[in-house]
Backbone bond lengths (Angstrom), bond angles and torsions (degrees), N, CA, C in turn:
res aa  C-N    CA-C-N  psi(-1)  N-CA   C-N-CA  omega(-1)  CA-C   N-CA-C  phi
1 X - - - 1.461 - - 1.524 108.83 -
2 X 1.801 105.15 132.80 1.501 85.53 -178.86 1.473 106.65 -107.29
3 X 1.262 135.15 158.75 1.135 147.65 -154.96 1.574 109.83 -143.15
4 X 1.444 114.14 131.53 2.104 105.16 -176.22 1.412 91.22 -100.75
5 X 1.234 113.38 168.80 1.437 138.58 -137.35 2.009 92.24 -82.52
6 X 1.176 100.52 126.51 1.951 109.26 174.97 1.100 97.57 82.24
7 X 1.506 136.73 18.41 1.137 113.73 -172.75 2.001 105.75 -120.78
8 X 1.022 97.32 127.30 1.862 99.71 -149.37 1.982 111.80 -66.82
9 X 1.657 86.86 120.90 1.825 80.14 -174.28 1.925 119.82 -49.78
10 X 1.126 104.57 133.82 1.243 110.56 170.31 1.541 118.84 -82.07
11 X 1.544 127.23 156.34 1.437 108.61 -175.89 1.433 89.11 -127.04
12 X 1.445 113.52 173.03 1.949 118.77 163.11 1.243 112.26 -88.88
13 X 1.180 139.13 146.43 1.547 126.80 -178.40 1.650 121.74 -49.13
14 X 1.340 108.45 -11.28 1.566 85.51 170.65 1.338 119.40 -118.97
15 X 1.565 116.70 33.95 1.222 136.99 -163.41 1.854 76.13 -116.46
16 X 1.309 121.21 -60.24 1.329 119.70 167.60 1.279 146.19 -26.48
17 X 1.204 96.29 -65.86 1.488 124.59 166.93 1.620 110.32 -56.89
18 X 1.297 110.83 -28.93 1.561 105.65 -159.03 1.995 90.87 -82.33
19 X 1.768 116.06 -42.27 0.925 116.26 -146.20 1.461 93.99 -84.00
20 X 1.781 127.42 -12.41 1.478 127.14 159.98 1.359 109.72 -77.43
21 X 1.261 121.63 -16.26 1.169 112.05 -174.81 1.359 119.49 103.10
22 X 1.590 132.39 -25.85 1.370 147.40 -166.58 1.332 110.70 -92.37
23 X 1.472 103.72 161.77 1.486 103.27 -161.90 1.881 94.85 -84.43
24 X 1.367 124.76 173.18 1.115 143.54 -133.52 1.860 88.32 -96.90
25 X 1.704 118.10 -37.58 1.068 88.11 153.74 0.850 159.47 171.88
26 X 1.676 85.50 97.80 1.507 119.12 164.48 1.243 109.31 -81.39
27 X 1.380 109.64 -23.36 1.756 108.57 171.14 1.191 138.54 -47.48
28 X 1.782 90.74 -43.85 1.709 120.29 166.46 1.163 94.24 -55.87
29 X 1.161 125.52 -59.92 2.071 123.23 -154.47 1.543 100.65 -39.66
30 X 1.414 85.78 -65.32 1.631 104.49 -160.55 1.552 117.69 -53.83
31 X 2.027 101.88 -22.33 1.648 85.18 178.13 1.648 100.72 -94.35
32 X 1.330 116.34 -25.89 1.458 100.86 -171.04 1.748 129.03 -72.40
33 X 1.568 101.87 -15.29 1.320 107.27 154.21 1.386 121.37 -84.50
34 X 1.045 124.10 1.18 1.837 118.53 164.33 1.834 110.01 115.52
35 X 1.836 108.37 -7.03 1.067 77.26 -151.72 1.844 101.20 -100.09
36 X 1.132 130.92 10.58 1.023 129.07 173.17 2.120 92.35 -124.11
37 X 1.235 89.56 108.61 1.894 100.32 -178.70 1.539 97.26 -47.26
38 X 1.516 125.03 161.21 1.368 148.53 165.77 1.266 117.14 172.89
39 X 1.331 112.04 172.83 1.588 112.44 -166.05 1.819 103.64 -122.35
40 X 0.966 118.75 -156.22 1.230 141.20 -177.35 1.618 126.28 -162.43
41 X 1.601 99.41 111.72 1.415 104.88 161.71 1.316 122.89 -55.92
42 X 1.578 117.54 160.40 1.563 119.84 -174.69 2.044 99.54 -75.77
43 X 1.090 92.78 158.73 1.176 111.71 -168.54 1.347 121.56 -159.47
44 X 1.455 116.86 137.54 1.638 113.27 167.24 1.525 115.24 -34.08
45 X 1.428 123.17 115.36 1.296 130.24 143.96 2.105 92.17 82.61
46 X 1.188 96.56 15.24 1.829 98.92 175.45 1.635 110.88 94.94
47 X 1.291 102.35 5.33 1.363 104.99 -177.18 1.698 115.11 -87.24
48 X 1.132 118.18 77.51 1.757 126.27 -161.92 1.106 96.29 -73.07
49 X 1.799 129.47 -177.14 1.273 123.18 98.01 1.074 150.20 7.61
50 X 1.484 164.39 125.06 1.161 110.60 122.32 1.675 124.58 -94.17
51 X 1.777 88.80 -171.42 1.671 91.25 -167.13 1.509 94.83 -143.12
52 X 1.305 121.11 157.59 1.417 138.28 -169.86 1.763 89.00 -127.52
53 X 1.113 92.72 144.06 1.722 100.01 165.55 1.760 101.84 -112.52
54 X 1.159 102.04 133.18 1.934 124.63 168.08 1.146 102.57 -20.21
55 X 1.604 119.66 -79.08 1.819 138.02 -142.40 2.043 69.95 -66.16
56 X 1.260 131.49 -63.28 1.252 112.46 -161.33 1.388 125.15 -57.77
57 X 1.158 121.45 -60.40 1.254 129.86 156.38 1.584 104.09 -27.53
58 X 1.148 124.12 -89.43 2.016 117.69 175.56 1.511 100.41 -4.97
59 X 1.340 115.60 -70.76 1.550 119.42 -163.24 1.511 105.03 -54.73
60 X 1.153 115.92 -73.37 1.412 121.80 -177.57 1.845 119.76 -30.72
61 X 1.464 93.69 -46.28 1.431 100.03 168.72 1.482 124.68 -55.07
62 X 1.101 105.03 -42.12 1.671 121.93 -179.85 1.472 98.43 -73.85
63 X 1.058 135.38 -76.97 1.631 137.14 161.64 1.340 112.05 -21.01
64 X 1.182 131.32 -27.26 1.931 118.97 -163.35 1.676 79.91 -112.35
65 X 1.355 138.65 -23.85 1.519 136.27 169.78 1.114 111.21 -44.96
66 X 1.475 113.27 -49.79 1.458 134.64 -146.92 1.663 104.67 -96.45
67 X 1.343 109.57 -14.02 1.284 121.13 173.85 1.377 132.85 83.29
68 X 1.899 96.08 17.48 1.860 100.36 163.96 1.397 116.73 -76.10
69 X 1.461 92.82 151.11 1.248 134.29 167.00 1.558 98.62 -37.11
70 X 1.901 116.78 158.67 1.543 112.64 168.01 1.271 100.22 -82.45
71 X 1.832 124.61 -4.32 1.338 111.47 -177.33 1.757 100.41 -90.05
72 X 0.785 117.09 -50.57 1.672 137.49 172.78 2.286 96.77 -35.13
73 X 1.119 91.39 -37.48 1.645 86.12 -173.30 1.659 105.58 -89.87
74 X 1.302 126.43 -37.92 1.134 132.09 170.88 1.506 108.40 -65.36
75 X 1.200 127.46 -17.56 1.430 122.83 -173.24 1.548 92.45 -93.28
76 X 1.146 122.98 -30.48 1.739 121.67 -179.17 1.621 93.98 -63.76
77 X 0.994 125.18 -71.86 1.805 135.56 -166.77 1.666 97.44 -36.37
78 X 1.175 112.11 -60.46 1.495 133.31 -155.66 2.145 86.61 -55.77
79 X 1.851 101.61 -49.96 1.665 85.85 -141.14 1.722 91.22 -71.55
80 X 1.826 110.05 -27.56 1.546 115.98 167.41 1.541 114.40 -27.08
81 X 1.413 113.10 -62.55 1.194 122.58 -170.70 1.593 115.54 -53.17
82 X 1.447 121.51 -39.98 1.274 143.34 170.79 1.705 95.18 -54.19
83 X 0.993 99.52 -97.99 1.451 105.51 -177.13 1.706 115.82 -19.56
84 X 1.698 113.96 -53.16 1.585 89.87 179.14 1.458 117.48 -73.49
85 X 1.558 119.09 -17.89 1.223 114.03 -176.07 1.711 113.27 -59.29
86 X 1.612 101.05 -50.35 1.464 112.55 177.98 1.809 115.55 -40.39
87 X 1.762 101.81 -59.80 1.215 101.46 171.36 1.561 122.68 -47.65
88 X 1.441 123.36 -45.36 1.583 120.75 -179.87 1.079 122.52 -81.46
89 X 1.328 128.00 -2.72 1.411 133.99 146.29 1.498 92.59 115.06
């Protein structure tokens, strides 16, 4: 996959899963209820991909080390999200 420069590798869910360690899917669970962020490629009728971004995955890894909760990790994403909004006005 090629990727331009700063721009954060994306993985497929079982490229994901493998590098958390979890099976492929629980991976799904976790992104389609919100609590591990990812996106979605276009797809027939909305049916994408999905995709995990790196820098997120990194965090999560460090977080499930450290021994949060999936609510405890979704509450990190959530207050992130706050914070850049605040910063961009």
């Amino acid at each position: 996959m090629e990727q331009q420069e700063n721009t954060p590798a994306r993985l497929r869910i079982t490229e994901a899963a493998a590098y958390l360690n979890i099976s492929p899917d629980q991976m799904r669970r976790l992104g389609d209820v919100g609590i591990i962020p990812m996106t979605r490629t276009l797809g027939i009728k909305g049916a994408g991909h999905r995709q995990f971004d790196q820098r997120v995955l990194d965090t999560v890894r460090v977080l499930m080390r450290n021994g949060a909760s999936h609510e405890q990790i979704q509450e990190h994403f959530y207050q992130a999200a706050r914070r850049e909004m605040t910063a961009n006005g």
